[in-house]
Backbone bond lengths (Angstrom), bond angles and torsions (degrees), N, CA, C in turn:
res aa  C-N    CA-C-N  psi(-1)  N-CA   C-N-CA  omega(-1)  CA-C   N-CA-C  phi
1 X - - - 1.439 - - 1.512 111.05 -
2 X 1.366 116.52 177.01 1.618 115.31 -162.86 1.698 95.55 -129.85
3 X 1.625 107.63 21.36 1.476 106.81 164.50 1.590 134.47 -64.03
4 X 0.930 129.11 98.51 1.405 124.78 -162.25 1.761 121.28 107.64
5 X 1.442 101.36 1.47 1.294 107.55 178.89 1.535 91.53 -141.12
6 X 1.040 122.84 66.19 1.624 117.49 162.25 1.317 122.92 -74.23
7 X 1.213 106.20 -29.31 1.241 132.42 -168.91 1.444 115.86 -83.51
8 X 1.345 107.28 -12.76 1.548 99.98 172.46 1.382 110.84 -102.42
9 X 1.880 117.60 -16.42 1.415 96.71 178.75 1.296 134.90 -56.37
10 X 0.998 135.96 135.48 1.627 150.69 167.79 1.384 118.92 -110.56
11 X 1.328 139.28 174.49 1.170 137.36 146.84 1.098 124.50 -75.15
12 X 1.472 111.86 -13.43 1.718 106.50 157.12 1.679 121.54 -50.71
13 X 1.332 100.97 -23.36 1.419 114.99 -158.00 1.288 133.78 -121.17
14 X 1.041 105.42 -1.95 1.699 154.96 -150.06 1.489 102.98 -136.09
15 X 1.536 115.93 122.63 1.734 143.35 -175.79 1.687 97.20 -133.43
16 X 1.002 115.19 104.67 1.513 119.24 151.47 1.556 112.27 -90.88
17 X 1.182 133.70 118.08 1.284 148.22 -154.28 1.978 99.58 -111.08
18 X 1.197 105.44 150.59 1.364 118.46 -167.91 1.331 107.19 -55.04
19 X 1.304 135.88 -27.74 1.153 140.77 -147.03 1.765 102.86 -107.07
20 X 1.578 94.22 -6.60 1.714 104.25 -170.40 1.355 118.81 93.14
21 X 1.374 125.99 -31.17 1.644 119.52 164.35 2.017 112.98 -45.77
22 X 1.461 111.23 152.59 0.965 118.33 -169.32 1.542 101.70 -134.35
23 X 1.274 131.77 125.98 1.030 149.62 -121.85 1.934 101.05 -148.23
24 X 1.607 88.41 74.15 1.718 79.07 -178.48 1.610 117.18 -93.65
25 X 1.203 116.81 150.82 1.467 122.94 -174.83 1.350 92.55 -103.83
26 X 1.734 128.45 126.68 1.747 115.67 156.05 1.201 108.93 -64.00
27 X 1.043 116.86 159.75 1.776 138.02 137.67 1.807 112.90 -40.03
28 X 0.915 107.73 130.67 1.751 100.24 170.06 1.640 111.96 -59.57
29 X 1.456 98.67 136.70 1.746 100.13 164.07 1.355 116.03 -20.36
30 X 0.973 108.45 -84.60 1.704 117.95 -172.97 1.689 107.84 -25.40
31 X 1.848 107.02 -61.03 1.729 100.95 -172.17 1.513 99.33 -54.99
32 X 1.654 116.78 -27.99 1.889 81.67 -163.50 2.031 107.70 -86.87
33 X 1.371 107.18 -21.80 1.154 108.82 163.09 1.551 141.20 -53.67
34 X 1.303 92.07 -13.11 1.783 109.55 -168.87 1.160 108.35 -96.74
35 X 1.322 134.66 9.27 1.931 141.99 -150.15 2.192 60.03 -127.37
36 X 1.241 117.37 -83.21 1.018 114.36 -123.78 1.594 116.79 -65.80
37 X 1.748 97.87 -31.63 1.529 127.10 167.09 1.934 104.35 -44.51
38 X 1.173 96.74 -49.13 1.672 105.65 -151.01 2.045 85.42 -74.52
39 X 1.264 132.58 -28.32 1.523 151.90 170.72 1.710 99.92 -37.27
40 X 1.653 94.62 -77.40 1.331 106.24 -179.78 1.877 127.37 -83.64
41 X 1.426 94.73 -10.21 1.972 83.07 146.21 1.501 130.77 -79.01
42 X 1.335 108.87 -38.59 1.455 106.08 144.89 1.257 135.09 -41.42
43 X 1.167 119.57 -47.46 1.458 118.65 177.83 1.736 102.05 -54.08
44 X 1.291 95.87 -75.43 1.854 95.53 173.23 1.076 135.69 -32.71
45 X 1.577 109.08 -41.45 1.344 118.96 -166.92 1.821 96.53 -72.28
46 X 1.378 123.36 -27.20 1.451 142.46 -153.96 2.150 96.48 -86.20
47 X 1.300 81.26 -44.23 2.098 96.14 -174.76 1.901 88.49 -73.70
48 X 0.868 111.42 -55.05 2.035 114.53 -162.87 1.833 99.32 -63.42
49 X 1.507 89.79 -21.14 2.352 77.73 178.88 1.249 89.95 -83.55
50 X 1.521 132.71 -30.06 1.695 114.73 -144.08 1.307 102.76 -86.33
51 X 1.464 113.88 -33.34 1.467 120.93 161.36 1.553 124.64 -58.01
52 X 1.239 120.08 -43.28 1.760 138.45 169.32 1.464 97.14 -50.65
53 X 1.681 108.69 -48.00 1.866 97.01 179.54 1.876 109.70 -63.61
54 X 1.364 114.49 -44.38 1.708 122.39 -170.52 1.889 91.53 -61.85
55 X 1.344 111.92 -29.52 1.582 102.41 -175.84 1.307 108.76 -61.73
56 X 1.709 114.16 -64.30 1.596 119.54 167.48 1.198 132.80 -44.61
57 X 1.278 107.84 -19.41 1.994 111.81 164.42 1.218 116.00 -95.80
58 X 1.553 114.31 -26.68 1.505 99.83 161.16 1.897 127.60 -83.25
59 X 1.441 117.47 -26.64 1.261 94.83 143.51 0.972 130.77 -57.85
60 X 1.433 122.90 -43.82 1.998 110.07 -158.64 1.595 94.87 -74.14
61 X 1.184 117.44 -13.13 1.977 109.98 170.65 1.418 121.70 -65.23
62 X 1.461 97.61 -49.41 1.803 114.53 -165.74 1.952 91.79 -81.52
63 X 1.315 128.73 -33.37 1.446 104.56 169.45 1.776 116.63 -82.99
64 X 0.830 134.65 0.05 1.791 152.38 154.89 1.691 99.05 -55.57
65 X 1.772 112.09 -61.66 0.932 74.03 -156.86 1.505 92.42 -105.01
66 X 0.965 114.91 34.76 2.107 110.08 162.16 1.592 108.14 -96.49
67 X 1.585 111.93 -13.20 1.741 104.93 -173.44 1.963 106.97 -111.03
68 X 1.494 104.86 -18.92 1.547 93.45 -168.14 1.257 85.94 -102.38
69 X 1.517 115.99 146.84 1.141 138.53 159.74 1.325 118.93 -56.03
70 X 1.799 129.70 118.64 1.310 147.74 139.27 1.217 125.56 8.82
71 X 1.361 151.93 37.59 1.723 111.91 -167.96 1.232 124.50 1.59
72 X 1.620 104.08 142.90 1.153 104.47 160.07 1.370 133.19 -55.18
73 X 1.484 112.49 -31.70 1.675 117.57 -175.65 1.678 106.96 -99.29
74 X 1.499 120.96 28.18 1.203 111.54 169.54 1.463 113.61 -91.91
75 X 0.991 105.51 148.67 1.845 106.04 169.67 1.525 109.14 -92.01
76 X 1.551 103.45 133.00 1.156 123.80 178.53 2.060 107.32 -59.51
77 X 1.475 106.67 129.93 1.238 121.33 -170.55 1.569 106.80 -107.72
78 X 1.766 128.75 93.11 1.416 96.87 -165.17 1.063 119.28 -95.96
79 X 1.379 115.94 10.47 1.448 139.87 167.72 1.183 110.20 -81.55
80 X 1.457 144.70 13.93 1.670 133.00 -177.13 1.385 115.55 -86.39
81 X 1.618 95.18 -58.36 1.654 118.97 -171.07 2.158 92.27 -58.87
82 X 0.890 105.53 -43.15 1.869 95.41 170.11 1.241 108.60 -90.06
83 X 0.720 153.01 -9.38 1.782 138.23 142.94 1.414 128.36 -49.62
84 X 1.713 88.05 -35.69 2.184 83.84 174.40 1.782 93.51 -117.60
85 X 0.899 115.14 25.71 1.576 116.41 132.23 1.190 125.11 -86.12
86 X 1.279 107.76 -55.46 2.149 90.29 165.22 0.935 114.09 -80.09
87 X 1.588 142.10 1.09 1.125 116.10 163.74 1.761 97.75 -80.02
88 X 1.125 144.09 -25.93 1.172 122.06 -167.56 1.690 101.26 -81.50
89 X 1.555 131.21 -48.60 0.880 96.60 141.23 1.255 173.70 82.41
90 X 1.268 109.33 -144.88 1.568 132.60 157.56 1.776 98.54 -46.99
91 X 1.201 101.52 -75.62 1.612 115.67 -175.31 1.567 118.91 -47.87
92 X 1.073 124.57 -17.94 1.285 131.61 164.97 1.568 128.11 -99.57
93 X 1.932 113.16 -7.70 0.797 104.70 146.59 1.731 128.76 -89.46
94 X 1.094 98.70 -17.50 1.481 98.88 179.79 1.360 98.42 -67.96
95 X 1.512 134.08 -67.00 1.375 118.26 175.98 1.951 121.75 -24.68
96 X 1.079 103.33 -44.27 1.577 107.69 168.65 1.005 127.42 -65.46
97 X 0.799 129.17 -15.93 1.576 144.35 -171.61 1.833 98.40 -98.43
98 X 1.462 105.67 -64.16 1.572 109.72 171.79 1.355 116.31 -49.37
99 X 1.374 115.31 -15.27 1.428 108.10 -175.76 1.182 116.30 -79.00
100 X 1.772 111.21 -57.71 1.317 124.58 150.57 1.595 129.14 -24.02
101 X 1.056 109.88 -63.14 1.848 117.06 166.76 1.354 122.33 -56.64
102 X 1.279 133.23 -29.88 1.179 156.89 119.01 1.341 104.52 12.05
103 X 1.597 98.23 -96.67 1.313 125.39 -163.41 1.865 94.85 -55.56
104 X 1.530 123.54 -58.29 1.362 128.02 174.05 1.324 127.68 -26.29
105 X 1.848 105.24 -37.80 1.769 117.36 163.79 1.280 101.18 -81.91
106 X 1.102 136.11 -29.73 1.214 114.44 176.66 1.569 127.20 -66.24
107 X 0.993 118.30 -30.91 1.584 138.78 -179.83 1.657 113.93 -87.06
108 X 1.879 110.59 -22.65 1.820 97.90 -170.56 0.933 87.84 -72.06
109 X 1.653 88.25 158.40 1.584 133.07 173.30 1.456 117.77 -77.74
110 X 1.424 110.53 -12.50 2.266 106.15 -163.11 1.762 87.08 -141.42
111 X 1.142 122.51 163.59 1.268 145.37 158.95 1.432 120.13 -59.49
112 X 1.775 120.19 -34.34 1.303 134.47 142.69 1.631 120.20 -29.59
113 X 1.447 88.20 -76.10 1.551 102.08 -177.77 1.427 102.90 -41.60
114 X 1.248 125.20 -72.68 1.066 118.61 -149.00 1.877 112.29 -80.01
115 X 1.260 93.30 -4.54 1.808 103.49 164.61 1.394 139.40 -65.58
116 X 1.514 86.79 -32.08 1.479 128.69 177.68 1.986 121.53 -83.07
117 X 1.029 97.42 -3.76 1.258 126.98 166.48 1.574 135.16 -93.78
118 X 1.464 114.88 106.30 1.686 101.38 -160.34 1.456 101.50 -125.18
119 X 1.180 141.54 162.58 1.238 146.86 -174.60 1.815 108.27 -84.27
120 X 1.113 122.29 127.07 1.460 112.25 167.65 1.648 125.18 -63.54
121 X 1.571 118.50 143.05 1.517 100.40 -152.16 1.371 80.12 -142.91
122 X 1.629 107.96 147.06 1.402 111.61 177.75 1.276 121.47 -88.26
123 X 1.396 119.31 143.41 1.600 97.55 169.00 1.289 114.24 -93.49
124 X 1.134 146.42 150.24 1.458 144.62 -134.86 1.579 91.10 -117.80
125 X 0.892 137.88 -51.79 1.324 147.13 -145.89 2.110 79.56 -84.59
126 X 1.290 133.86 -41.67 1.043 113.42 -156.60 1.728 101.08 -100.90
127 X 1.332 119.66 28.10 1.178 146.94 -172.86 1.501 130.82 -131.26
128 X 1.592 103.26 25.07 1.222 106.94 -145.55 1.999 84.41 -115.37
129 X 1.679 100.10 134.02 1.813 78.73 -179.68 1.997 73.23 -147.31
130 X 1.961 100.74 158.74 1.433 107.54 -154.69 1.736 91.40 -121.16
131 X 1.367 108.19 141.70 1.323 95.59 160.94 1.221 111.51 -134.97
């Protein structure tokens, strides 16, 4: 039957026969899996830049504030320089993790599987370190 695949009939694929029966051929697994796979590497690939950008602002922060000089009237923070260490971090494990999951859509077997699969995403606000 063509329940759950409506969406793939075509007339490529599709025989209406003289008698009026209609004669659908699926698509192989793979073609309908490959629309959906190629969906959710994008998605990832889309979460792993936005994080790659929070990476590049948290280095170019943490070398700012290891090379420019302090005011004089600032108070020393000795909690900073480890704050945007875990925030960097944080951000580099989630990239690891995305990489891994990644690779996991790349390899499922069902349209499920690989649905069921989400990219790790930072929350920004809980990533936030001041110098």
């Amino acid at each position: 039957g063509i329940v759950g695949k409506e969406k793939w009939v075509t007339p490529q694929n599709t025989v209406v026969n003289e008698d009026g029966s209609i004669v659908f051929t699926p698509p192989a697994y793979e073609e309908m899996l490959a629309p959906v796979r190629e969906d959710k590497i994008r998605c990832f690939d889309n979460a792993m830049d936005e994080i790659d950008g929070q990476l590049v602002r948290s280095i170019s922060d943490l070398m700012v504030a290891m090379l420019v000089p302090a005011p004089i009237d600032a108070t020393p923070d000795e909690n900073t320089l480890e704050k945007s260490r875990n925030v960097l971090v944080s951000l580099w494990r989630a990239q690891e993790q995305n990489r891994a999951l990644r690779a996991q859509v790349q390899t499922a077997q069902s349209v499920e599987e690989v649905q069921g699969i989400e990219p790790v995403t930072v929350d920004k606000g809980k990533l936030t370190a001041t110098f």
